[in-house]
C-alpha positions in Angstrom: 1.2 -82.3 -4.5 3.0 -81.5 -7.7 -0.3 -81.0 -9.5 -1.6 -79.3 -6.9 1.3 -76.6 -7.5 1.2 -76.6 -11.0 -2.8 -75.8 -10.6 -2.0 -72.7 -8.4 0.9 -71.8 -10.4 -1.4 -71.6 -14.0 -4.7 -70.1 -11.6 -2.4 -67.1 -10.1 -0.3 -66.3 -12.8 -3.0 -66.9 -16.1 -0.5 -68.9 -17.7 -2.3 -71.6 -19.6 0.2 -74.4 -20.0 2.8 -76.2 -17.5 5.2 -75.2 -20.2 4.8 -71.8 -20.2 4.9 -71.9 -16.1 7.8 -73.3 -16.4 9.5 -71.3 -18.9 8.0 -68.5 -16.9 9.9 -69.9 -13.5 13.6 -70.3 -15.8 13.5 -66.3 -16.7 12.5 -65.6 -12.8 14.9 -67.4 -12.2 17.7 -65.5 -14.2 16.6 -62.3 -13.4 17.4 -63.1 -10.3 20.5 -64.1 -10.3 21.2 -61.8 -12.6 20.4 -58.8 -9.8 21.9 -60.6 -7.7 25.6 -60.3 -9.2 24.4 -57.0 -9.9 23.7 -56.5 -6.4 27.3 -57.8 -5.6 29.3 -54.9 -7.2 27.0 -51.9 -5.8 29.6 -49.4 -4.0 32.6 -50.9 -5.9 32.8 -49.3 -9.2 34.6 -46.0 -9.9 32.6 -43.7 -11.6 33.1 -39.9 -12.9 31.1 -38.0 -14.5 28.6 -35.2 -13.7 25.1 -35.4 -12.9 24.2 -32.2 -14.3 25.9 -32.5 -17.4 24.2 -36.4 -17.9 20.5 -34.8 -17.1 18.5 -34.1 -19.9 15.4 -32.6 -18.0 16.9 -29.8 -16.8 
């Protein structure tokens, strides 16, 4: 079963090597996480400023 998903893994990503599937899976892995605390202060932060005056494009 484990070669079987490490098979599907290398065909649906075009990785070539376990390793890099698996290095792959670590920074997934993080960036994940990572949004997830992200995702945990959303709402709670003071913030002041101007969007006009930040805007570049206009």
């Amino acid at each position: 079963m484990l070669i079987y998903r490490y098979t599907h893994t290398l065909r649906a990503t075009g990785l070539k090597t376990k390793r890099e599937a698996v290095e792959e899976g670590l920074r997934t892995l993080l960036r994940l996480k990572s949004q997830a605390e992200i995702r945990k202060v959303r709402g709670k932060l003071a913030w002041s400023g101007g969007l006009d005056e930040i805007r570049t494009d206009r």
